[in-house]
Structures are given as C-alpha cells and as structure tokens.
C-alpha positions as a printed Julia matrix, in Angstrom:
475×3 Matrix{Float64}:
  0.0     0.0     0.0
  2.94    2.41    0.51
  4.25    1.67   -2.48
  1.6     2.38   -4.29
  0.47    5.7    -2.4
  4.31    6.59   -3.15
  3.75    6.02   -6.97
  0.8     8.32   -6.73
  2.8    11.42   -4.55
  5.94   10.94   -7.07
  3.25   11.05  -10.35
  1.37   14.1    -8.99
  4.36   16.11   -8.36
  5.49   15.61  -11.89
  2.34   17.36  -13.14
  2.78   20.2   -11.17
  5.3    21.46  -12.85
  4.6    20.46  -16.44
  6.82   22.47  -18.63
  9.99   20.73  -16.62
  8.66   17.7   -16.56
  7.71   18.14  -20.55
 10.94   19.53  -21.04
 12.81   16.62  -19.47
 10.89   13.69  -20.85
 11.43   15.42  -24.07
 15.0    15.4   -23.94
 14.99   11.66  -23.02
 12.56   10.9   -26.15
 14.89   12.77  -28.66
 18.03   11.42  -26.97
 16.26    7.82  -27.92
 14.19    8.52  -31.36
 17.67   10.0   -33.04
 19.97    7.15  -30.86
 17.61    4.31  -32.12
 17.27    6.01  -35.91
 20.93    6.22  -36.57
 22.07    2.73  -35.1
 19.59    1.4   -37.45
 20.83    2.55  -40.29
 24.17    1.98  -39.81
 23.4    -1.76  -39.03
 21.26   -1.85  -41.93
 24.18   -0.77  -43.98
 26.22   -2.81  -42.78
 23.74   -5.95  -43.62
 23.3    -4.54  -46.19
 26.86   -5.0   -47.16
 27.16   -8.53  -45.86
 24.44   -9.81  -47.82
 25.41   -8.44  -51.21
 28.95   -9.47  -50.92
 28.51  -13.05  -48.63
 24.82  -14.37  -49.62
 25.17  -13.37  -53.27
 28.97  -14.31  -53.4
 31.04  -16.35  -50.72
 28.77  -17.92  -48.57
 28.59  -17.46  -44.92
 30.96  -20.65  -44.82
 33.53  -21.95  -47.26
 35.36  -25.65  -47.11
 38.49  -24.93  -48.49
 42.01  -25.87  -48.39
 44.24  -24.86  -45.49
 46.66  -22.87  -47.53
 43.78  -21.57  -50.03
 43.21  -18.32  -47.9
 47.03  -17.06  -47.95
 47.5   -18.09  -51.27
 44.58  -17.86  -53.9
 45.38  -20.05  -56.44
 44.03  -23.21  -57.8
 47.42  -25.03  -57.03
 45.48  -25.22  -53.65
 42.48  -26.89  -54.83
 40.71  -30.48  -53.7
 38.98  -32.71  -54.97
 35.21  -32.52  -55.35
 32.54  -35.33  -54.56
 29.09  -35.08  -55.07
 28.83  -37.21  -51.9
 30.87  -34.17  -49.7
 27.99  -31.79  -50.66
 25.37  -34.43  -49.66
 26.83  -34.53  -46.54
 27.55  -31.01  -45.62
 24.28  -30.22  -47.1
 22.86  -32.58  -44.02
 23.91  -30.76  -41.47
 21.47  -28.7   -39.33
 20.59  -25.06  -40.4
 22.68  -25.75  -43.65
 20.33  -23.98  -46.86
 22.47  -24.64  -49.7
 25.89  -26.3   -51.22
 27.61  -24.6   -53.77
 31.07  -25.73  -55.54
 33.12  -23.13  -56.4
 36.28  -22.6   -58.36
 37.53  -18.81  -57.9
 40.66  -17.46  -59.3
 42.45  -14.39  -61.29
 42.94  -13.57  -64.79
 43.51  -11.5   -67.16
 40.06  -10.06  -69.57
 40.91   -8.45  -73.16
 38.71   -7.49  -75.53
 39.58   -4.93  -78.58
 42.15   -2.74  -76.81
 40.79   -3.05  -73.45
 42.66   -5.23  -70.65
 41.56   -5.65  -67.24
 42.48   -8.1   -64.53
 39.0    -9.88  -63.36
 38.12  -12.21  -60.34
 36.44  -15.75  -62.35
 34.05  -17.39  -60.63
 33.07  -20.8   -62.13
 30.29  -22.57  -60.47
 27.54  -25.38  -61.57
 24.93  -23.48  -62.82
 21.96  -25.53  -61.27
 23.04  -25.71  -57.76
 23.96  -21.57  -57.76
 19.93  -21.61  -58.24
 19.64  -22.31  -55.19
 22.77  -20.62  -53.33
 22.87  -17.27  -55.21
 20.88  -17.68  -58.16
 22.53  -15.59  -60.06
 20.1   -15.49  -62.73
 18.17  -13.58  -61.24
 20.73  -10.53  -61.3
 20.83  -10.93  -65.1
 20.21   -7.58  -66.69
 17.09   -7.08  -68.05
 16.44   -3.52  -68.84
 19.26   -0.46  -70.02
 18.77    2.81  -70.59
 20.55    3.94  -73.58
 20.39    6.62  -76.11
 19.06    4.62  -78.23
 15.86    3.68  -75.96
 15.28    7.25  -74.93
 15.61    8.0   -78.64
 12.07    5.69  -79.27
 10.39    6.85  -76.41
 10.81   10.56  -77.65
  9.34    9.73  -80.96
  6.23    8.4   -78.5
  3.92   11.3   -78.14
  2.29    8.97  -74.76
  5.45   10.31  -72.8
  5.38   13.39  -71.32
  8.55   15.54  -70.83
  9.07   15.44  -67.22
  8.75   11.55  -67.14
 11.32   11.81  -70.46
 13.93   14.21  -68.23
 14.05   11.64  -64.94
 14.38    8.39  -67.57
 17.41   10.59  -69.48
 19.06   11.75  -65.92
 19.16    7.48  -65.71
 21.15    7.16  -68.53
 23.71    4.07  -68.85
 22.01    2.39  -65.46
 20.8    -1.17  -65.96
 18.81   -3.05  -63.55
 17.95   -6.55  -62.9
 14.66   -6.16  -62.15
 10.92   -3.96  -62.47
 10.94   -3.2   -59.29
 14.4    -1.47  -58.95
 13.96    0.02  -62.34
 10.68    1.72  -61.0
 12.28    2.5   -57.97
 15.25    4.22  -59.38
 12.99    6.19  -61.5
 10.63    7.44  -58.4
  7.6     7.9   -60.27
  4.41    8.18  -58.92
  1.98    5.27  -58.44
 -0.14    6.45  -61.13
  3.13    7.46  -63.28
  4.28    4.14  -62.84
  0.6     2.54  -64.18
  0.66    4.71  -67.03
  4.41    4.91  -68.51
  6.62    2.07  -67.09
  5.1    -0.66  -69.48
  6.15    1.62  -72.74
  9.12    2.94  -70.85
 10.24   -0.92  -69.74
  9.6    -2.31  -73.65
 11.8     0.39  -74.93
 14.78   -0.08  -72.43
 14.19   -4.3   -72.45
 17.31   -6.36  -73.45
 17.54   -9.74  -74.19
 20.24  -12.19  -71.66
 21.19  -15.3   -71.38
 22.47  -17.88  -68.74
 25.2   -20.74  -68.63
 23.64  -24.61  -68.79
 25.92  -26.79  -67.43
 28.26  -27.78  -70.16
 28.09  -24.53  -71.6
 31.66  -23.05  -72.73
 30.3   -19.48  -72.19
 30.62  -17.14  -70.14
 28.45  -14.42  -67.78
 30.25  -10.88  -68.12
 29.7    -8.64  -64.79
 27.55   -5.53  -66.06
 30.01   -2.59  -65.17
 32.92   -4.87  -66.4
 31.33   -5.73  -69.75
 31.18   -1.63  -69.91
 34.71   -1.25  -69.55
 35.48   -3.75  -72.48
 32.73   -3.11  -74.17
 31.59   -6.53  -75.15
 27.77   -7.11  -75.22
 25.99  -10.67  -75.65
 27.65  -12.61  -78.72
 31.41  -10.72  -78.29
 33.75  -12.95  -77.13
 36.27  -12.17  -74.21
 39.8   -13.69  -73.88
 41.16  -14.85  -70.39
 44.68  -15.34  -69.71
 46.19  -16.81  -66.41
 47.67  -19.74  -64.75
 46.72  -23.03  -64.28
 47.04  -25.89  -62.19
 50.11  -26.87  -60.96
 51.78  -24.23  -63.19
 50.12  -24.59  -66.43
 49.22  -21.93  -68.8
 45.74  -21.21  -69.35
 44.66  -19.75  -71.77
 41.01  -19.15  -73.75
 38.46  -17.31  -76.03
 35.29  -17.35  -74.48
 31.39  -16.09  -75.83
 29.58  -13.87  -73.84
 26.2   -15.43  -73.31
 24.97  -12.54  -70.53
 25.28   -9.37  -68.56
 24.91  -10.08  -65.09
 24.15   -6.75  -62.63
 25.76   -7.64  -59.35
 24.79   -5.96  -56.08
 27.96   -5.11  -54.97
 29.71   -2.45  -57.05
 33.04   -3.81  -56.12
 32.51   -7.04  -57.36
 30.41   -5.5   -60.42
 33.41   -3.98  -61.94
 35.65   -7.54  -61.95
 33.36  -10.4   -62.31
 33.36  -13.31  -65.18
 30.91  -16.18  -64.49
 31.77  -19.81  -66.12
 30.64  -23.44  -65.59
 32.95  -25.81  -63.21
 33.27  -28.05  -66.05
 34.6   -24.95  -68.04
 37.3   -23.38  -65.54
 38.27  -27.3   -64.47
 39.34  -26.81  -68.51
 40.36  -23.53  -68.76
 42.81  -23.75  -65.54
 43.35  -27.85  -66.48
 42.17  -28.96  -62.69
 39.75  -31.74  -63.73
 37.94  -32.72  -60.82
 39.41  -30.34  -58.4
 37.29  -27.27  -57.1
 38.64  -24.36  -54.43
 35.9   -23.71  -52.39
 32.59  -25.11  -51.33
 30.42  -22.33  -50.78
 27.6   -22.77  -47.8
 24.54  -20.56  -46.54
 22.95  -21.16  -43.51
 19.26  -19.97  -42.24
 20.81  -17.63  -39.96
 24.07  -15.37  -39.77
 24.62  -15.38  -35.88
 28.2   -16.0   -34.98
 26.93  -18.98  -32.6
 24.96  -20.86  -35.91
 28.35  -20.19  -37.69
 31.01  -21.97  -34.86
 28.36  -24.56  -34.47
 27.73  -25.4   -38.43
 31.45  -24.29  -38.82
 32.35  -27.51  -36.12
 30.15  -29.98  -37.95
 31.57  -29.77  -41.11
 34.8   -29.8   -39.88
 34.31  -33.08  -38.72
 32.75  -34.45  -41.59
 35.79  -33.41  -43.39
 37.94  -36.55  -44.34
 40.61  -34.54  -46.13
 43.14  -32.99  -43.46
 44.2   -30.37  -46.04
 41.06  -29.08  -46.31
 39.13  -27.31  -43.5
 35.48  -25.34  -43.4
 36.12  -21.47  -41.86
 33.63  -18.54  -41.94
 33.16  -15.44  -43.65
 34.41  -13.33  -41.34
 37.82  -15.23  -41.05
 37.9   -15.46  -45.1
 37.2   -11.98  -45.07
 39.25  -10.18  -41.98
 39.75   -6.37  -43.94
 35.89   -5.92  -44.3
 35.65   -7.35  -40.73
 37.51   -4.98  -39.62
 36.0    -1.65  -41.67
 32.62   -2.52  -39.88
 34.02   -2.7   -36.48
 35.81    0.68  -36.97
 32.54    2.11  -38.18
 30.63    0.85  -36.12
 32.53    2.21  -33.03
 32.78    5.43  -34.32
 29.02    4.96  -34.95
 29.25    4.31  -30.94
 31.04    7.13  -29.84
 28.9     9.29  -31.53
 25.84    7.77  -29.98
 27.89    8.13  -26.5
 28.48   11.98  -27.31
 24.79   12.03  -27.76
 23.88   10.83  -24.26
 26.38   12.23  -22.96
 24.84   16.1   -23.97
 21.16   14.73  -23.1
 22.46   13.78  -19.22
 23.79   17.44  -18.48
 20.55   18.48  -20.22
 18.53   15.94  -17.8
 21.11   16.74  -14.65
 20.59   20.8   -14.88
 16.86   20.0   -14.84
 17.67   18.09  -11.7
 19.31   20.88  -10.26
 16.83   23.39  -10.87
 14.14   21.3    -9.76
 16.52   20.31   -6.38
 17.08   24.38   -5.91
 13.02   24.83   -6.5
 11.97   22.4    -3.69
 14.33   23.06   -1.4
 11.69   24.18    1.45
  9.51   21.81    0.06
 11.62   18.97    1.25
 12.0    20.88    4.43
  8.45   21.16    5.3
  8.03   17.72    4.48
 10.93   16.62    7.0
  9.91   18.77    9.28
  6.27   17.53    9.8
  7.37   13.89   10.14
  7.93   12.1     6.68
 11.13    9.91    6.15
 14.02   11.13    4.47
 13.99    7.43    3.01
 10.33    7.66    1.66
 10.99   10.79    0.25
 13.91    9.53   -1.04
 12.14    6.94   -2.51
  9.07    9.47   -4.2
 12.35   11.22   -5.82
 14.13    8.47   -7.33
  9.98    7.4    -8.36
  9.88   10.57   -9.73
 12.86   10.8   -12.43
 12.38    6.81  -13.02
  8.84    7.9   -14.56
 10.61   11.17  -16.09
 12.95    8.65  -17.82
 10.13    5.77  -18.86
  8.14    8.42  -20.68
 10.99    9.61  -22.57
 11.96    5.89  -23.67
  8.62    4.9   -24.37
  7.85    7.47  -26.35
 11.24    7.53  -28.44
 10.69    3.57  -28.85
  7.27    4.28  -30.32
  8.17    7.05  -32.08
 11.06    4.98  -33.71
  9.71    1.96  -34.51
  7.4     2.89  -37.81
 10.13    4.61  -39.04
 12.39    1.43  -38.79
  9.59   -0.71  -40.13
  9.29    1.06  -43.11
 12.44    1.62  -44.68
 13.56   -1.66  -43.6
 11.06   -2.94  -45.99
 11.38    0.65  -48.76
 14.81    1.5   -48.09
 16.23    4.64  -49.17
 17.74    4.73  -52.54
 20.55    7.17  -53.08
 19.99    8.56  -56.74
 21.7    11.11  -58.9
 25.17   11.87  -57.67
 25.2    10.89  -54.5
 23.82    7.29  -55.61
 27.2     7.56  -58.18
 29.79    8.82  -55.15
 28.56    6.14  -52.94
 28.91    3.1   -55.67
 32.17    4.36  -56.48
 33.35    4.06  -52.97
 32.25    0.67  -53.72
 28.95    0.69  -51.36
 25.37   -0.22  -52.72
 23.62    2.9   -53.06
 20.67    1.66  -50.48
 20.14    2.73  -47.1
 17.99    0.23  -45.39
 16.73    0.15  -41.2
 18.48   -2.75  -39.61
 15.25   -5.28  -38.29
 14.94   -4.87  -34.09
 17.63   -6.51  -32.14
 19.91   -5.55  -28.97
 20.65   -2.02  -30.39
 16.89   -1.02  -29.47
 16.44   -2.79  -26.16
 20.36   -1.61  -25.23
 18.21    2.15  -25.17
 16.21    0.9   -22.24
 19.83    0.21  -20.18
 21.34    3.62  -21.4
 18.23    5.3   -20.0
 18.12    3.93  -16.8
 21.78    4.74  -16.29
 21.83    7.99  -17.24
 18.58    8.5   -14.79
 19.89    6.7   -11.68
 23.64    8.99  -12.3
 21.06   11.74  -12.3
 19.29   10.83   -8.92
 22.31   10.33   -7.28
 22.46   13.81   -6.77
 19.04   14.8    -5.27
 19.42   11.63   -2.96
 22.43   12.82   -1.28
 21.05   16.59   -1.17
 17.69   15.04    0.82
 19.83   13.44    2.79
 22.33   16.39    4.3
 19.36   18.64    4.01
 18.68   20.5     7.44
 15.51   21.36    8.21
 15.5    24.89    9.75
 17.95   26.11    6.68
 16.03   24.69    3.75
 12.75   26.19    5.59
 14.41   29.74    5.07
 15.69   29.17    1.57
C-alpha cells in the first residue's frame, strides 16, 4: 500500500510542474528517437553490405584448403565429390551447397585489358545458393531507348527528363527500375510498361556444359563486349600450367555489390576445371545457412569440420575469409558508438541541470516535508519514483516514435539517386540505405536510459539526505 500511495505522490508532483517535466521527458525521447534512428541505419548498412557481398557471393561458410586463404590459387584446390555436398548439405541449419572454383585472370577485348576475379560454379546448384540469374540484366537505358520513347507522343517531358538523368544504369529487375525512377503510383501505371519495352534487353544464362561465359555488367562496360562478343582470359593453371582461352559472352549479369560488379566473369565448373586444367578439383565449397549469428556459424562451422575426411582441407567462416571488411565494420561501427555516447552524454547534463533546478526549486519543500514527520527514506524513494517515470516516458515514447520509421524503410529503403547514388557506388557501397530489423541495439536504449537517470538521482538523494531542516525552511 505504501508503495503504491508513493507512486501516486511521485506522479502528482510531476504534473505540477509540467513544462519541466515536458521539457525533461522530451530530452529523453529525442536522446532515444535519433539514438535508435541512426544505429539502425548503420546496421542496416552494414547488412546490407554482408548480404550483397557473402549471400550473393562467398557464402557465410567456405570448405576450403588450409593454404587456399594465404594463397589464392588453384594449385590449392581439392577434390570434389558429389557425396561431400550431400553430406555437408545434411547438417542442421545448412540452406544450400555450392562448388566453387575462384581465381584471377587477365580479360581483353579490342584494346581493353583488365584483370578480373572468375568465378566458375555449376549453374543448377547456384539456383539455389545465389541464383545468379536472377541478377541478369534485363532492362538499359541507352540513347538509343530514350531515342524511341521521344518519338512516343504517350510520354510526357518530365517523365522523359528523370528516364534521361538514368542514362547508362541497368537493372535486374521492375521493381528497382521503377524505384530508381521514383515515379508516382499512377506514373508508374501509365508509362513504365512503354518505358520498360523500350529499355528491355535480351540475356542469357550458362547450362551446365556450356563453354560461355556471364560478363559482370560494369565490367562488360569497360570492355565493351555485349551478348555474342567474345572475351579472352589469360592466367595460370594448375600446378603451373598456362591457361589460356576465347570465351562467348552469353549474358550481362548486374551484381549488387559495385566492387565485385566492376571484376566479375561467371563460367561453368566443367569450363574453368578446362580452362585452368584442374579436372575434378574445385577451391571452395560455398555454404549458406538460415541464420548469420556467430553462434549458428562456430556450431555449423564444427560440424563440417568433422565431416571433413581430407586434413588439407578445412570449413572457416566469412568473417575469417574476409578479416579487412571485418575490420571496416568494427571501426565504423565504433565510431558509430562514440557518436551515440556523445549524444547521451549532452542529453544527461541536459537531464542533470533539470535536476538541479528542480533540487534548488523544492528546497523548502523537502524541508516542510521533513519537518512535519515524513522519512528522508520515503521521500527519497518518491524522488528516485519521480525521475524513473521522467525517464520511462521519454523511452517509451522515443521507442514508439522509432519503430514505424524502422519498419518502413527496412522494408522501402532509401535509394541514393543522382550523384550521390554515383559517389557512394564508387566508394564501392550499394547505393541503399535500409533500417536494420529490431535486435539488442533497441532494447540496449532501455539500459542507457536507466543509467543515465539513476547517475542523475544520485544527486538529489544525497542533497535530501544532508538537508537541514530549519535552513532549507528559510531558503
């Protein structure tokens, strides 16, 4: 019954001063709403970035051999059983199996040279690892397509000026393609069909003893081949051997992450196992799981390990095959931190002067309370009630506040267009800015809070209890 009768007191004197009280909660709910907003995106980022370079590319797990990761050649290569991806494709929380073969090499066509990452794989098991058909480009806009829709008279001007401002972007799919454009709803109904037909080009994929290759889109720019060129690779082989080859290009293929977009040829196992002269031998076999948690990693990572017979070959994750990127998003993400700390730290000296000023207002309030018989301890106690409900308000209301906002552009994230969208892809980042989905960065708000509130109270507490009666009664 006291406690309760003490919850009352504490929420009643709140109210009787509502512009501090407003004021205070308020500086709480902003210190949350912006805290919660940023670390979202910057975790959305940076899974953002993990799943365009590790689900679309390495896996979140690779069997390998033991020297493979110092050494990237196919000299370290193993052999390849369809019975090891049976079995590693058994183990619990394992998706999909993919064999890889991944090397270097030189790309020339006409005059241009470049020196391009080759990725062979077996086209019907990528299906279901990357499936990297469905990155294939489907739709350019060219001069030549903006050319026929200006001889329309169906398409306005305006809708003409934000296809041309587009010009030499392709995109793997409607929905991007619409998206990059940002037309309305009704826009979109009217002029995407006629705008899509005139920008549509025609791809192709690899079958599994096809000799072709799949050209990365900003790649095939640079040499400037187009389905039906051929590309030449030059490198080394197996165990030494030249290799050496003229290859068709049977598609474009738009890949997520610009990095990887500008150095990327695509050929069948059977094809590189040729082309490098490793028959039977692959370099990697590429594994997602149904979750990226470090703890599903160690424990898939263990199992395969010891369903590996070969002692020269051993299963790591992608954050050991991948230590520099690793390490960017740690260094981000604790500046990321500090800022966040800066933040709070500027919202407690906001929420401790209120203190004060509240402490040097009810000075002879506390006095006459003392002085008529009430506890310093249950006063104590209505004080410390007091800025705990100052503080929930605040969180509350920044967790509410926050979470539509997270909801919705973690399902429409923001796409960076014009040149911004340019200077972010060249830096080698996807030009999306998604919400990361809720996790320990929003509940971590709720143990920030109630820090900074109980360093806050600390302060009143000790003033209650040196306060003496007949001086705070003159104050």
């Amino acid at each position: 019954m006291g406690m309760k009768e003490d919850l009352k007191i504490a929420w009643r004197n709140l109210w009787r001063n509502k512009r501090r009280t407003i004021i205070t909660s308020a500086s709480v709910f902003f210190a949350v709403f912006f805290a919660v907003i940023m670390r979202s995106y910057q975790l959305g980022s940076y899974d953002r970035m993990i799943f365009n370079f590790i689900e679309s590319y390495s896996g979140y797990l690779q069997v390998q051999h033991v020297k493979y990761q110092d050494n990237p050649s196919v000299d370290y290569s193993f052999d390849y059983s369809d019975s090891l991806a049976a079995a590693v494709s058994g183990v619990n929380k394992v998706v999909s199996v993919s064999p890889h073969i991944e090397s270097f090499a030189l790309a020339s066509s006409g005059t241009q040279t470049k020196g391009v990452a080759v990725l062979a794989i077996d086209p019907e098991k990528e299906r279901r690892f990357s499936n990297p058909e469905n990155k294939l480009v489907k739709y350019r806009i060219t001069k030549e397509s903006i050319n026929r829709l200006k001889l329309s008279a169906s398409i306005p001007v305006i809708i003409l000026d934000k296809v041309e401002k587009n010009l030499g972007s392709s995109y793997s799919s409607r929905a991007r393609f619409e998206l990059e454009l940002g037309l309305s709803t009704s826009d979109n109904k009217l002029y995407i069909p006629e705008i899509l037909k005139s920008s549509e080009v025609s791809n192709g994929f690899l079958t599994n003893e096809d000799e072709g290759v799949l050209v990365s889109d900003r790649l095939a720019s640079y040499l400037k081949v187009t389905i039906g060129d051929t590309v030449i690779l030059m490198g080394q082989g197996y165990h030494g051997a030249s290799a050496a080859g003229i290859f068709p290009v049977r598609g474009i293929i738009k890949m997520p992450s610009p990095d990887i977009d500008n150095r990327l040829i695509i050929m069948t196992i059977l094809t590189a196992q040729k082309f490098f002269d490793a028959e039977g031998k692959i370099t990697s076999l590429s594994v997602n799981l149904t979750s990226k948690s470090r703890r599903t990693m160690r424990d898939v990572q263990e199992k395969i390990n010891l369903l590996l017979t070969d002692k020269n070959t051993v299963a790591k994750t992608w954050e050991e095959l991948n230590p520099v990127l690793v390490q960017q998003i740690q260094g981000d993400s604790q500046t990321g931190v500090a800022t966040l700390g800066l933040l709070y730290f500027i919202i407690f000296f906001g929420i401790f002067g209120t203190v004060l000023m509240m402490i040097a207002e009810r000075t002879r309030e506390f006095g006459v309370l003392i002085a008529i018989g009430m506890q310093r301890m249950r006063l104590k106690r209505i004080v410390t009630i007091e800025m705990i409900l100052l503080g929930i308000q605040g969180l509350i209301g920044g967790l509410l506040a926050s979470t539509p906002f997270i909801l919705y552009f973690y399902y429409y994230p923001i796409v960076l267009k014009g040149d911004l969208g340019k200077m972010m892809e060249d830096y080698g980042w996807d030009a999306v800015m998604p919400t990361a989905w809720f996790g320990p960065y929003f509940y971590w708000q709720a143990i920030i809070v109630c820090i900074m509130v109980l360093l806050a109270t600390i302060y009143p507490l000790r003033k209650i209890g040196k306060l003496k009666e007949i001086e705070a009664l003159r104050s």
